[in-house]
Phi, psi and omega in degrees: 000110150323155189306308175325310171294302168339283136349257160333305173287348182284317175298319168290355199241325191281131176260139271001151188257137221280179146330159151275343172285329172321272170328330219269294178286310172331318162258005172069034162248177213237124140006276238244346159290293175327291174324317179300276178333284150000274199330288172318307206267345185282299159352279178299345168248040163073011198261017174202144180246357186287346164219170190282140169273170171272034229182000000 
């Protein structure tokens, strides 16, 4: 599993679900990368409709 997935299911798994920069700097990504990913990954499991999936 790559960092992205990793990442993504963590920020998914954690209650209450934190900021997004807490996690972000914790792991030595850039914000708005860490948003982009989310983003991306809510997409590909149908839960947003606002961008294209990769899949």
């Amino acid at each position: 599993m790559e960092l992205r997935e990793r990442v993504v299911r963590m920020y998914h798994t954690t209650e209450p679900k934190p900021q997004i920069k807490g996690p972000a700097i914790d792991l030595g990504v850039h914000p708005e990368a860490l948003r982009g990913w989310i983003r991306q990954a809510e997409a590909d499991a149908g839960e947003r409709d606002d961008r294209l999936t990769t899949g």
